[in-house]
Structures are given as C-alpha cells and as structure tokens.
NUTI-967298 format. One record per atom (N, C-alpha, C, CB): residue number from 1; x, y, z; chain; atom name; residue in three letters. Coordinates in nm, 3 decimals, padded with zeros to 5 digits. Glycine has a CB too. Layout:
BEGIN
<node resi="NUM" c1="X" c2="Y" c3="Z" chain="A" name="CA" resn="ALA"/>
...
***
This chain:
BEGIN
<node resi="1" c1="06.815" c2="09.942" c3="16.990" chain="A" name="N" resn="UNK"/>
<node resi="1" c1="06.867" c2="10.069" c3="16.941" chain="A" name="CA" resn="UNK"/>
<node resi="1" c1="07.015" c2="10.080" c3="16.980" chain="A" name="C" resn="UNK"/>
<node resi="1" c1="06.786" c2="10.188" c3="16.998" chain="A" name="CB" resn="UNK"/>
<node resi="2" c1="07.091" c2="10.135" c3="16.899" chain="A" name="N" resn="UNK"/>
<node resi="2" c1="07.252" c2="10.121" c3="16.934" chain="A" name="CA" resn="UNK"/>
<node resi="2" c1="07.264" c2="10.216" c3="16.988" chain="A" name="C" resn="UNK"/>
<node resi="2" c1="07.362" c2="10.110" c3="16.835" chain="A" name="CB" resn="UNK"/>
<node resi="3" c1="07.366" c2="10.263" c3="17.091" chain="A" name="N" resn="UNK"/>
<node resi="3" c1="07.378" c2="10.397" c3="17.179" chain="A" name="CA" resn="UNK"/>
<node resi="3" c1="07.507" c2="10.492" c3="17.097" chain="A" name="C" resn="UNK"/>
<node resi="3" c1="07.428" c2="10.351" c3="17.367" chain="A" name="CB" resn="UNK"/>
<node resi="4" c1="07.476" c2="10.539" c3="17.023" chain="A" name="N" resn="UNK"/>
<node resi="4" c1="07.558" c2="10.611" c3="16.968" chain="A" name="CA" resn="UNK"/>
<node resi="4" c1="07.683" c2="10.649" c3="17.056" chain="A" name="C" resn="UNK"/>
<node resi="4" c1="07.487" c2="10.713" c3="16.924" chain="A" name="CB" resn="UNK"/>
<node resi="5" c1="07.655" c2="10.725" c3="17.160" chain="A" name="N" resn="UNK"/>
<node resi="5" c1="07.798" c2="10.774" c3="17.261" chain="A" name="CA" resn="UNK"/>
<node resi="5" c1="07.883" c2="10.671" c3="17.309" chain="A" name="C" resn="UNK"/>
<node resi="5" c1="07.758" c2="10.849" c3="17.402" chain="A" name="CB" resn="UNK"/>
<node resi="6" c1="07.844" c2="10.560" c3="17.269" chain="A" name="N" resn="UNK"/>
<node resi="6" c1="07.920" c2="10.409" c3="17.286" chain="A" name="CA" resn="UNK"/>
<node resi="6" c1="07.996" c2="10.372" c3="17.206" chain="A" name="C" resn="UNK"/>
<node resi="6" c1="07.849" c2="10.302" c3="17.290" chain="A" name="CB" resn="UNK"/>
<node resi="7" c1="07.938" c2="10.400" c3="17.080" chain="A" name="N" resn="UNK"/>
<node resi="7" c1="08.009" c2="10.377" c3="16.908" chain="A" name="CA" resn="UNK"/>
<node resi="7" c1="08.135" c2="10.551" c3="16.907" chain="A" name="C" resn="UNK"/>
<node resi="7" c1="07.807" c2="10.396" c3="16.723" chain="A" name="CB" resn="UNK"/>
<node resi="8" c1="08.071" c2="10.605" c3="16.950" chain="A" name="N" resn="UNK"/>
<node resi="8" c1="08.182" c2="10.711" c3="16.944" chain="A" name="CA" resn="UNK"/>
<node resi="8" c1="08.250" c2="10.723" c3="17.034" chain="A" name="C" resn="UNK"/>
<node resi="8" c1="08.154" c2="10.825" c3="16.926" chain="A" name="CB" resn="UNK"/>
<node resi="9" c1="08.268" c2="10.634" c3="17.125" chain="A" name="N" resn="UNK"/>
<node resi="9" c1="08.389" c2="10.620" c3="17.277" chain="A" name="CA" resn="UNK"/>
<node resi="9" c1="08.478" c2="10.511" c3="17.189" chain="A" name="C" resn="UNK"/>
<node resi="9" c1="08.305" c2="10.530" c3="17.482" chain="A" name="CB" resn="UNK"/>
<node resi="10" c1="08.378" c2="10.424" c3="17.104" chain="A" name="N" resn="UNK"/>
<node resi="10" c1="08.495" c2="10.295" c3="17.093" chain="A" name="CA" resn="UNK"/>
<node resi="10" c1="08.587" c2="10.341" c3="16.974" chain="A" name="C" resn="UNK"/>
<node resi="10" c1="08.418" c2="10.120" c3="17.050" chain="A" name="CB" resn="UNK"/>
<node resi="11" c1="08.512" c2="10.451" c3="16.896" chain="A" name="N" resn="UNK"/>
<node resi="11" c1="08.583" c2="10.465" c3="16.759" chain="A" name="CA" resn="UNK"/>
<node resi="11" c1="08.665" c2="10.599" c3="16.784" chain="A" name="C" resn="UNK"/>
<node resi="11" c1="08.469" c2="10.476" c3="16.618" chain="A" name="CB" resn="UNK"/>
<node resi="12" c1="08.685" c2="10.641" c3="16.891" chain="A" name="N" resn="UNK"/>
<node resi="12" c1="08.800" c2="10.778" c3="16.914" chain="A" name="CA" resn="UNK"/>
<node resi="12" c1="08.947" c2="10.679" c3="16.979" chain="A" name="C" resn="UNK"/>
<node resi="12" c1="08.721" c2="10.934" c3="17.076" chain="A" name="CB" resn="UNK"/>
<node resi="13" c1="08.914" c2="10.577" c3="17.013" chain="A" name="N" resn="UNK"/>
<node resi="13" c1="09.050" c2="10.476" c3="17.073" chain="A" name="CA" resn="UNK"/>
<node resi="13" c1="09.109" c2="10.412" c3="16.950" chain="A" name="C" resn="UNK"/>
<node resi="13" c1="09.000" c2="10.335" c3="17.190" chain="A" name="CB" resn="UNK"/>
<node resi="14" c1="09.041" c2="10.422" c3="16.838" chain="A" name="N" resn="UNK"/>
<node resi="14" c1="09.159" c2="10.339" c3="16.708" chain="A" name="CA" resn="UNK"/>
<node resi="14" c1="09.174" c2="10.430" c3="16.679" chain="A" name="C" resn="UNK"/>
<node resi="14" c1="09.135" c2="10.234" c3="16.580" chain="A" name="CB" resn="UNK"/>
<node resi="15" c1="09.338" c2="10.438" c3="16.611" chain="A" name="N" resn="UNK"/>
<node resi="15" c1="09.407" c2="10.525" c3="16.564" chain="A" name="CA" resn="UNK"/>
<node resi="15" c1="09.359" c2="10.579" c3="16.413" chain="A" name="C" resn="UNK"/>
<node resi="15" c1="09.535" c2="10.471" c3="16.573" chain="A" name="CB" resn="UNK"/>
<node resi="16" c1="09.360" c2="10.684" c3="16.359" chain="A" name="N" resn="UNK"/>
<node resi="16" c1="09.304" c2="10.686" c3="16.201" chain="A" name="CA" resn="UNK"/>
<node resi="16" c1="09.421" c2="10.653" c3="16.145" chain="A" name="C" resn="UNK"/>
<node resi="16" c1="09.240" c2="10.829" c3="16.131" chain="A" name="CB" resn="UNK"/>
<node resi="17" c1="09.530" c2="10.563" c3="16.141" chain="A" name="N" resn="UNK"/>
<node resi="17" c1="09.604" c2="10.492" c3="16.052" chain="A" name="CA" resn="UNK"/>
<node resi="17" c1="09.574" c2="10.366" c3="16.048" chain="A" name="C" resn="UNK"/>
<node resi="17" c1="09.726" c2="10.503" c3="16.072" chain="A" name="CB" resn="UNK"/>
<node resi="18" c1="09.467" c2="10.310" c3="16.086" chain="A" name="N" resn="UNK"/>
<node resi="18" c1="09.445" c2="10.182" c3="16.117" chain="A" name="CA" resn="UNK"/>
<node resi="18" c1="09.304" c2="10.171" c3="16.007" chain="A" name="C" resn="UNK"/>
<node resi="18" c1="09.426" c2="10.153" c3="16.298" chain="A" name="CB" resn="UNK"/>
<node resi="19" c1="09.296" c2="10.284" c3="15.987" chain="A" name="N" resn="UNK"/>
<node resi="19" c1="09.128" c2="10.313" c3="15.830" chain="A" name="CA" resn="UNK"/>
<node resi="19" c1="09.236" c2="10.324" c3="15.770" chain="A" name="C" resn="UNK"/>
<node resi="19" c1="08.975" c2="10.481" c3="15.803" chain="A" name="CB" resn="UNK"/>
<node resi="20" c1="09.374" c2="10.306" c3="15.709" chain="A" name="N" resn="UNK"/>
<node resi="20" c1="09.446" c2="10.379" c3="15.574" chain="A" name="CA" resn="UNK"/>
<node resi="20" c1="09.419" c2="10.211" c3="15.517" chain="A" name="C" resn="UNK"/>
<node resi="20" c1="09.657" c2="10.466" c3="15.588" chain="A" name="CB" resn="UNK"/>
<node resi="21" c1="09.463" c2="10.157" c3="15.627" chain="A" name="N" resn="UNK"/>
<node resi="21" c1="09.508" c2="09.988" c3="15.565" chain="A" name="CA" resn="UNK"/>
<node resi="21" c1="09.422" c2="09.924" c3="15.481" chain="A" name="C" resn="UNK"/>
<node resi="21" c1="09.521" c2="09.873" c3="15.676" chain="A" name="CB" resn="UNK"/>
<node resi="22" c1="09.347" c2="09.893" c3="15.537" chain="A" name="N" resn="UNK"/>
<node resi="22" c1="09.199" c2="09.847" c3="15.417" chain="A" name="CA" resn="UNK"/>
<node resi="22" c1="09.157" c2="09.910" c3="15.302" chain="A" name="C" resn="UNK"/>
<node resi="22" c1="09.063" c2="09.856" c3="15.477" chain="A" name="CB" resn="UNK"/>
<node resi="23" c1="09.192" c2="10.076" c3="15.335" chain="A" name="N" resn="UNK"/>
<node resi="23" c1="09.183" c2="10.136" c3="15.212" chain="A" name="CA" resn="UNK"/>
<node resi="23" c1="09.282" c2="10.159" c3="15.110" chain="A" name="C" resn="UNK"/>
<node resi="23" c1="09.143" c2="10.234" c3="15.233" chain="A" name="CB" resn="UNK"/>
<node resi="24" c1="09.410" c2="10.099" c3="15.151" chain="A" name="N" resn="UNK"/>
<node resi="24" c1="09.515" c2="10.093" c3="15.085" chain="A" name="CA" resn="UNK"/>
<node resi="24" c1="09.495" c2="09.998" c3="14.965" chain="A" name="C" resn="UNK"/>
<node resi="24" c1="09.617" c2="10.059" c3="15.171" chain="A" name="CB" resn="UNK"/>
<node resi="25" c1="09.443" c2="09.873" c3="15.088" chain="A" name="N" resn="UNK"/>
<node resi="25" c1="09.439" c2="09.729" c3="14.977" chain="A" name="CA" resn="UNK"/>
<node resi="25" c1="09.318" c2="09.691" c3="14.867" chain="A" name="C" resn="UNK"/>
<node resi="25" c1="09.435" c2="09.592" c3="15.075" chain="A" name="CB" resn="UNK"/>
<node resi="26" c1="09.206" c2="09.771" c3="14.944" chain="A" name="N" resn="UNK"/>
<node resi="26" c1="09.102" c2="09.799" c3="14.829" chain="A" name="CA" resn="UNK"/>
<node resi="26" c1="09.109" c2="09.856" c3="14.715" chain="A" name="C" resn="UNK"/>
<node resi="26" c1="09.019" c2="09.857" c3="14.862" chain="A" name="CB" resn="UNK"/>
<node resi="27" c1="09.187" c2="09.978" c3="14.708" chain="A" name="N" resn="UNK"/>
<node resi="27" c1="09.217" c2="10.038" c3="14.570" chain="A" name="CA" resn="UNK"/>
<node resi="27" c1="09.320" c2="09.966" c3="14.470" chain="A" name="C" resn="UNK"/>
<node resi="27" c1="09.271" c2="10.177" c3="14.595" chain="A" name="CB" resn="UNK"/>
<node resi="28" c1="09.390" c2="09.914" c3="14.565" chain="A" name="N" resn="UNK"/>
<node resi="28" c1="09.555" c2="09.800" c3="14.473" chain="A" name="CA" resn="UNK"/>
<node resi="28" c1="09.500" c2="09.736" c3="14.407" chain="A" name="C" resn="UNK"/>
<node resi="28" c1="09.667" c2="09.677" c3="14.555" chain="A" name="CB" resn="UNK"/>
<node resi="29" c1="09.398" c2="09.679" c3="14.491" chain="A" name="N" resn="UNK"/>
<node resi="29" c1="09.318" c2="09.569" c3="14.429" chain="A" name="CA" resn="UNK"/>
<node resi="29" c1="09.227" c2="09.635" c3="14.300" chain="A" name="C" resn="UNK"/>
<node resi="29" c1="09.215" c2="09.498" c3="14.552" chain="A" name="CB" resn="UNK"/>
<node resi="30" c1="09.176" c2="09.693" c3="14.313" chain="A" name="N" resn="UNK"/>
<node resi="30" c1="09.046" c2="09.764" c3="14.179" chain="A" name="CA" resn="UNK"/>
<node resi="30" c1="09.179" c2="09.816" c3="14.092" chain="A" name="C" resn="UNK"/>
<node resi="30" c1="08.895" c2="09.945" c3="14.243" chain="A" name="CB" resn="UNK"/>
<node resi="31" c1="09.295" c2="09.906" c3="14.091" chain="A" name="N" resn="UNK"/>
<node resi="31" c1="09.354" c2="09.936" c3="14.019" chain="A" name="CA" resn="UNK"/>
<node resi="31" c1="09.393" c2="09.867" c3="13.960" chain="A" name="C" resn="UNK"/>
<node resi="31" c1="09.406" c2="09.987" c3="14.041" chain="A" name="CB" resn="UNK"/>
<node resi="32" c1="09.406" c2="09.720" c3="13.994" chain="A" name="N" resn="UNK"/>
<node resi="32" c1="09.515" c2="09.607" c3="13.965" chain="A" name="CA" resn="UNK"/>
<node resi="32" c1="09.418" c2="09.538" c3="13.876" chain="A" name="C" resn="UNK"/>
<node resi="32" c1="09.582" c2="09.507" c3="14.104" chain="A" name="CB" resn="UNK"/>
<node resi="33" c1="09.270" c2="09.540" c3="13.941" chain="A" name="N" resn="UNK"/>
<node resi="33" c1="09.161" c2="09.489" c3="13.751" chain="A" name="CA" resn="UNK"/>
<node resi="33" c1="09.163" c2="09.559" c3="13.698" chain="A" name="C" resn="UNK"/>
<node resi="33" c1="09.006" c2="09.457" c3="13.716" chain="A" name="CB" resn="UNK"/>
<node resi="34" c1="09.173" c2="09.657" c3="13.695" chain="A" name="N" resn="UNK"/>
<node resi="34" c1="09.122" c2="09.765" c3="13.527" chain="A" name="CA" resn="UNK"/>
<node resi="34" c1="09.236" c2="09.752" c3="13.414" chain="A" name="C" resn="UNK"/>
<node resi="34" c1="09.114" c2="09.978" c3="13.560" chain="A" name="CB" resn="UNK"/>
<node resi="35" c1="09.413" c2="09.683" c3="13.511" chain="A" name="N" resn="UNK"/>
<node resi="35" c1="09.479" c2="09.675" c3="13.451" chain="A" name="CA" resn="UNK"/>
<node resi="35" c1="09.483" c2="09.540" c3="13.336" chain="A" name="C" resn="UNK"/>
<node resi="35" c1="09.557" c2="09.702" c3="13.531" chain="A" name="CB" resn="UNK"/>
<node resi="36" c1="09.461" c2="09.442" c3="13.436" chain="A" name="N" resn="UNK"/>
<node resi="36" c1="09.474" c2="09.306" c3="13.383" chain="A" name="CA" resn="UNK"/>
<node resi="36" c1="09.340" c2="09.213" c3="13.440" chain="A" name="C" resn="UNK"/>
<node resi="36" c1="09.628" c2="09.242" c3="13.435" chain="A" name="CB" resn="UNK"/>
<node resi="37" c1="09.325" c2="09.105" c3="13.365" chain="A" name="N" resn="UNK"/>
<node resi="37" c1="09.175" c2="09.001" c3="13.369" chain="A" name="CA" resn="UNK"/>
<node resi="37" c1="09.233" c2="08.898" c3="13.468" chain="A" name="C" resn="UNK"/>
<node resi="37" c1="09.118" c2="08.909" c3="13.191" chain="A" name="CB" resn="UNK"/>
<node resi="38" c1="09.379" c2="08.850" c3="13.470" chain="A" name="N" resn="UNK"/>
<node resi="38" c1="09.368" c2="08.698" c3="13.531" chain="A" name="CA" resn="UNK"/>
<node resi="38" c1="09.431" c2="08.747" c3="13.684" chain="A" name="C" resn="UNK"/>
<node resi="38" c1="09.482" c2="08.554" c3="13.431" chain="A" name="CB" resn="UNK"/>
<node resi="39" c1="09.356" c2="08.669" c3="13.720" chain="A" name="N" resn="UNK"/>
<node resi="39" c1="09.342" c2="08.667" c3="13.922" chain="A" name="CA" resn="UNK"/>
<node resi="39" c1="09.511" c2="08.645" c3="13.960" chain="A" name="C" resn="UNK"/>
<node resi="39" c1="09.216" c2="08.475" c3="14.013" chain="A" name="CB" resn="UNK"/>
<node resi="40" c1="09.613" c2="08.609" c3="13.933" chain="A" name="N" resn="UNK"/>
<node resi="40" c1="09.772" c2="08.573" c3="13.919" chain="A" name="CA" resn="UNK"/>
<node resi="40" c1="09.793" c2="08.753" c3="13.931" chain="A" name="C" resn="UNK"/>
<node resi="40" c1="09.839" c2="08.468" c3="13.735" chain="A" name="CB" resn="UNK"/>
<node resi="41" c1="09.785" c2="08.768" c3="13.787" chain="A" name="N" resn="UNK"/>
<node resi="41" c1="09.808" c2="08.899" c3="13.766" chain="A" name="CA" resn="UNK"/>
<node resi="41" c1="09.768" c2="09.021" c3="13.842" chain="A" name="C" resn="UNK"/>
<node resi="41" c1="09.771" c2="08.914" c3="13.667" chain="A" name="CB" resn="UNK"/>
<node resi="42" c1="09.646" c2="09.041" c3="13.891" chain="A" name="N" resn="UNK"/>
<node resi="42" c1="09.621" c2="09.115" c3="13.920" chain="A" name="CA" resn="UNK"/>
<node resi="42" c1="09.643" c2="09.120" c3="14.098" chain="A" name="C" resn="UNK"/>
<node resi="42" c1="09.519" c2="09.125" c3="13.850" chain="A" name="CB" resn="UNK"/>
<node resi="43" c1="09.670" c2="09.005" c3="14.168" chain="A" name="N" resn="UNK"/>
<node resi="43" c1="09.756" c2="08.981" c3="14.277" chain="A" name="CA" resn="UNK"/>
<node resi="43" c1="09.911" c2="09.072" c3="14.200" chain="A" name="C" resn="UNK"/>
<node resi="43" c1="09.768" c2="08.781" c3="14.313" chain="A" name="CB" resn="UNK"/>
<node resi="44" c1="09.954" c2="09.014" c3="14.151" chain="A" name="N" resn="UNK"/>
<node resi="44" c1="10.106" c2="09.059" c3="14.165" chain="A" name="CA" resn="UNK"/>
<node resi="44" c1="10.110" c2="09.236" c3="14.153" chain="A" name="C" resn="UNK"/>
<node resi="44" c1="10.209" c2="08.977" c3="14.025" chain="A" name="CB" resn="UNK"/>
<node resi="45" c1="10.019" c2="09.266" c3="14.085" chain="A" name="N" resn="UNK"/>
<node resi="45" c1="10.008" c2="09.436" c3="14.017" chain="A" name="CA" resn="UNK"/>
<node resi="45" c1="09.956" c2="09.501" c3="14.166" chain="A" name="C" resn="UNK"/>
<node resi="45" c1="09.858" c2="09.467" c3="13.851" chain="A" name="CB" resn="UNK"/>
<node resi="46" c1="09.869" c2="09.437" c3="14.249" chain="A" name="N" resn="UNK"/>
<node resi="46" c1="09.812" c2="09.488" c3="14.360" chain="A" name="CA" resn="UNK"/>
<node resi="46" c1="09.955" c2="09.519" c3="14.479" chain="A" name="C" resn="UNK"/>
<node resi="46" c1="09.686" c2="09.368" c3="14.413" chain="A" name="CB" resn="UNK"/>
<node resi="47" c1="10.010" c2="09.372" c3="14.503" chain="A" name="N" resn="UNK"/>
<node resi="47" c1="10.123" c2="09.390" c3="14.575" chain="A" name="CA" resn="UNK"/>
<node resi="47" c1="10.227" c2="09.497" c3="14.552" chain="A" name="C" resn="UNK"/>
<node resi="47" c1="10.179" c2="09.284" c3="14.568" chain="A" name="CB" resn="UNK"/>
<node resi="48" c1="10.242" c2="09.482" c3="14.405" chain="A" name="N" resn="UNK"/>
<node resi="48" c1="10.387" c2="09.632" c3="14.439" chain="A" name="CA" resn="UNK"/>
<node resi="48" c1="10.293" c2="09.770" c3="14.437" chain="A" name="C" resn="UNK"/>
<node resi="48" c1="10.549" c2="09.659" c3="14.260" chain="A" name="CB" resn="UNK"/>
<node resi="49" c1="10.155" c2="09.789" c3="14.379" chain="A" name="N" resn="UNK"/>
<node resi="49" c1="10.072" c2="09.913" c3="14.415" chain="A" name="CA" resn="UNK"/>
<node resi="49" c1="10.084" c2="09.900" c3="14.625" chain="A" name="C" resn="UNK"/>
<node resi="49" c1="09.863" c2="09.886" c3="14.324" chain="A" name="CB" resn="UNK"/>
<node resi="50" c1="10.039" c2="09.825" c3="14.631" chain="A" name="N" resn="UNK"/>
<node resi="50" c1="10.054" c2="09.859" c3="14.773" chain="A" name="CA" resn="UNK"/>
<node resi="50" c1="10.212" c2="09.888" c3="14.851" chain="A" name="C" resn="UNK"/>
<node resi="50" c1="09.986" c2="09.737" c3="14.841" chain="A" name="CB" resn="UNK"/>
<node resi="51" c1="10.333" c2="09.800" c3="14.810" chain="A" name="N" resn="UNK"/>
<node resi="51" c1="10.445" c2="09.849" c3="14.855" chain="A" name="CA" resn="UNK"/>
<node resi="51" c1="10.449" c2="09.985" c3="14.821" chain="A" name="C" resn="UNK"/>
<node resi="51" c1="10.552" c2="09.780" c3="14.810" chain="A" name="CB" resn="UNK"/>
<node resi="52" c1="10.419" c2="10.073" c3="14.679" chain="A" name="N" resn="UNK"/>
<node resi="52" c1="10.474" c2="10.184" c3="14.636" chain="A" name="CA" resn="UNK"/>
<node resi="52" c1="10.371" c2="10.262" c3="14.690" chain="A" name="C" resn="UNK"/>
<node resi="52" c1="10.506" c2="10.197" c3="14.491" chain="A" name="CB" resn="UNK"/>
<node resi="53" c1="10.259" c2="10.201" c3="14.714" chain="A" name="N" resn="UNK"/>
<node resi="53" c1="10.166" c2="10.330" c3="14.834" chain="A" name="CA" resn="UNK"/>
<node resi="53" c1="10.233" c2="10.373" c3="14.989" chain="A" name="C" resn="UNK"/>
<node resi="53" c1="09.992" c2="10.250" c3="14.892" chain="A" name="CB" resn="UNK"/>
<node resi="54" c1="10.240" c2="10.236" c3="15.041" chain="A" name="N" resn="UNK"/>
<node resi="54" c1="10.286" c2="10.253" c3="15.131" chain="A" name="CA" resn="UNK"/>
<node resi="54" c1="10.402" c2="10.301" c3="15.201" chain="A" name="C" resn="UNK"/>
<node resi="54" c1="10.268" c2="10.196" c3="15.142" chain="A" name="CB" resn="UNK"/>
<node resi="55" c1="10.544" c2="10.288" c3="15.104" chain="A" name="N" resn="UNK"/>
<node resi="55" c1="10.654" c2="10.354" c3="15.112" chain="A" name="CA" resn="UNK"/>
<node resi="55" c1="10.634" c2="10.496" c3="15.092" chain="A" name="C" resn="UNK"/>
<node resi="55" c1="10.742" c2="10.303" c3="15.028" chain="A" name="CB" resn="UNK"/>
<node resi="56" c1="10.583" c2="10.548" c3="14.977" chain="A" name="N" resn="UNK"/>
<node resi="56" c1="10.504" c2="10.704" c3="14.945" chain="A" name="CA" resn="UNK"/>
<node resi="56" c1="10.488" c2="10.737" c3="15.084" chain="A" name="C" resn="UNK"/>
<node resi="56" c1="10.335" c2="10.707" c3="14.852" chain="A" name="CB" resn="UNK"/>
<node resi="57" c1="10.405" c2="10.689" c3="15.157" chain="A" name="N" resn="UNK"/>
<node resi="57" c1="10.352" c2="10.724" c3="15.302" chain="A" name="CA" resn="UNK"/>
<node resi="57" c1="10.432" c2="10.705" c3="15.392" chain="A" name="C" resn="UNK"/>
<node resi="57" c1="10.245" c2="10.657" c3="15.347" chain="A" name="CB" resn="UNK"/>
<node resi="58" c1="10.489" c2="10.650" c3="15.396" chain="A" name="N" resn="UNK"/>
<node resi="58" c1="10.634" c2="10.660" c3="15.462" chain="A" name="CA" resn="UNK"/>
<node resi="58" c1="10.725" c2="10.797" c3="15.456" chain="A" name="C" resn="UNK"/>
<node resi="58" c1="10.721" c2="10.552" c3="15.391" chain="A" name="CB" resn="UNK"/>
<node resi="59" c1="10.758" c2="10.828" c3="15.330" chain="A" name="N" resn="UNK"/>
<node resi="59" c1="10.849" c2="10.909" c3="15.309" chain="A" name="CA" resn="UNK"/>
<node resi="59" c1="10.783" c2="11.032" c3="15.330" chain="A" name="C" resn="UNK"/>
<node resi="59" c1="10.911" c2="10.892" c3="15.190" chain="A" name="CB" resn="UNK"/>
<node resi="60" c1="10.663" c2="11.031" c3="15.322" chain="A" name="N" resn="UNK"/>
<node resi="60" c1="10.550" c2="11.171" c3="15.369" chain="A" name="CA" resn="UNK"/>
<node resi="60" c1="10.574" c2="11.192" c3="15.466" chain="A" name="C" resn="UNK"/>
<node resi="60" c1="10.399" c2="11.169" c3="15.376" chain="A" name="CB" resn="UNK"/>
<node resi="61" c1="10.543" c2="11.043" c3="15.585" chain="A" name="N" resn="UNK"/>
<node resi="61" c1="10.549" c2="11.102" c3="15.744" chain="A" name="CA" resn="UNK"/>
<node resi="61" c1="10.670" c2="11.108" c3="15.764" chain="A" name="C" resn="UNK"/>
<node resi="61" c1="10.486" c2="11.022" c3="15.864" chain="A" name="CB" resn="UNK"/>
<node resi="62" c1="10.803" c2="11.072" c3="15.699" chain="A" name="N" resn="UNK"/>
<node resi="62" c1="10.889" c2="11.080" c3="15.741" chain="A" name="CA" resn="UNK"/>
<node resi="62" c1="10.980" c2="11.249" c3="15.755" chain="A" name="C" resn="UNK"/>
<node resi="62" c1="10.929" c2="10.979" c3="15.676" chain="A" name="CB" resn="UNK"/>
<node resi="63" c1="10.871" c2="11.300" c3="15.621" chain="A" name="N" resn="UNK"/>
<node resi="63" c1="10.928" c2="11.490" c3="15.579" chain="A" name="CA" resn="UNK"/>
<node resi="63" c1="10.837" c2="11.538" c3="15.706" chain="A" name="C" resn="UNK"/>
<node resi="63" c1="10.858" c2="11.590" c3="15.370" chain="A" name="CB" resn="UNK"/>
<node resi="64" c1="10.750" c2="11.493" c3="15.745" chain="A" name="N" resn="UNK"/>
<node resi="64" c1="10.677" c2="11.551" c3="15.848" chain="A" name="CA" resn="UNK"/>
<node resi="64" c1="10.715" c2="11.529" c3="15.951" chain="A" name="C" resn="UNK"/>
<node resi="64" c1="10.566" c2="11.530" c3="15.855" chain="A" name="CB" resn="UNK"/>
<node resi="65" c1="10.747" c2="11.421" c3="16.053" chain="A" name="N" resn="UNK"/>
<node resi="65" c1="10.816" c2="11.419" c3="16.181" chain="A" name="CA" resn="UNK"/>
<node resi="65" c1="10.945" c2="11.515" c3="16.130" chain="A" name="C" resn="UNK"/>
<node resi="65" c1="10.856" c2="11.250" c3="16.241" chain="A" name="CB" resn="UNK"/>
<node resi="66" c1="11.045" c2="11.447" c3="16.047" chain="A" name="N" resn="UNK"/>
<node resi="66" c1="11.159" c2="11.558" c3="16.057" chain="A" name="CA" resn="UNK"/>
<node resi="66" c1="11.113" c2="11.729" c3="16.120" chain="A" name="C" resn="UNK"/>
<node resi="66" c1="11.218" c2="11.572" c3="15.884" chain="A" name="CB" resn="UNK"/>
<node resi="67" c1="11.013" c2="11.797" c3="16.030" chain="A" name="N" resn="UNK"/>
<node resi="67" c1="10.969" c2="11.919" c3="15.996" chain="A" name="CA" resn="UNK"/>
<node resi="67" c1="10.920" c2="11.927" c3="16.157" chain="A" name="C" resn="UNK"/>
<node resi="67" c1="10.854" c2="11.933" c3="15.857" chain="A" name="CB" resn="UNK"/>
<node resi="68" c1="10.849" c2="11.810" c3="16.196" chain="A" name="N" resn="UNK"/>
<node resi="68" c1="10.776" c2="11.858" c3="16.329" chain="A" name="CA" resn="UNK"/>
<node resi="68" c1="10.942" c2="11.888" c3="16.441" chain="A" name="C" resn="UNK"/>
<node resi="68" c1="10.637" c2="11.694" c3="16.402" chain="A" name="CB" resn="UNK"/>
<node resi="69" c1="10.997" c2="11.808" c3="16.455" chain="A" name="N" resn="UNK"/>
<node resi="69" c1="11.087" c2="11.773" c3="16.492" chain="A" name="CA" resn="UNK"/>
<node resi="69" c1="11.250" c2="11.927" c3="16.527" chain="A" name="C" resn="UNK"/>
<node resi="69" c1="11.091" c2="11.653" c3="16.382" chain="A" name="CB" resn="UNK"/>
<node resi="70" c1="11.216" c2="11.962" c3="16.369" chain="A" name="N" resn="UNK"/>
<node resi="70" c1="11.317" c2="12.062" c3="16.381" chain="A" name="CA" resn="UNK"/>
<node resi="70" c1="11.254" c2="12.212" c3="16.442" chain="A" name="C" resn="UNK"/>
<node resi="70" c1="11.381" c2="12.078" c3="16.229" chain="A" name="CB" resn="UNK"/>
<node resi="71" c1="11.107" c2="12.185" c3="16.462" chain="A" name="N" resn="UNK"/>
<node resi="71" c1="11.091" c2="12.354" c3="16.507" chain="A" name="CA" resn="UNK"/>
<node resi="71" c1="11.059" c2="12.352" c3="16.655" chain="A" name="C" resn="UNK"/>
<node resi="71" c1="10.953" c2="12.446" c3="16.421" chain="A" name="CB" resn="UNK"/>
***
C-alpha cells in the first residue's frame, strides 16, 4: 500500500513550474499533428509552438514580478 503522506511530502518540494514543461511539449506536439502528417514537419511546427509558448510565459512573469516588485 503506498503511504500517501509520503507522496504528498515528496510532491510539495517540486516546484509547480517544473509540471508546465511536459505540458508545454505535449500540446506543441498534438498541435503540430493536426497541422501537418510528416514527422520532419511536425518537429519543426512543435519547436517554434514551444519557443512562442514559452517566451509568452516569460513576458507574463515578467509583467508580474515587475507589478510584484513596484508595490
């Protein structure tokens, strides 16, 4: 039997930006088939979906530290 209060000691020490990542690259990826069929392609369509996710998220936390920052 797994001890639950064990699984929830180990999973309050990773950061929740460390769940964005995998879920970043999972969707690049599915967005990137619906677009195109060949495996080439749908690598290259995934990669700049993920740069333009990830910069997005950038510039989010970046209006937010500022904001935290100035009050």
């Amino acid at each position: 039997m797994i001890d639950l209060s064990l699984l929830f000691a180990l999973t309050g020490s990773v950061p929740n930006l460390y769940y964005a990542a995998p879920l970043v690259v999972v969707i690049s990826l599915v967005y990137g088939a619906t677009r195109h069929e060949h495996p080439a392609e749908i690598i290259k369509h995934s990669l700049r979906s993920i740069i333009w996710v990830v910069g997005f998220m950038a510039v989010i936390m970046a209006v937010i530290w500022v904001a935290g920052v100035m009050i």
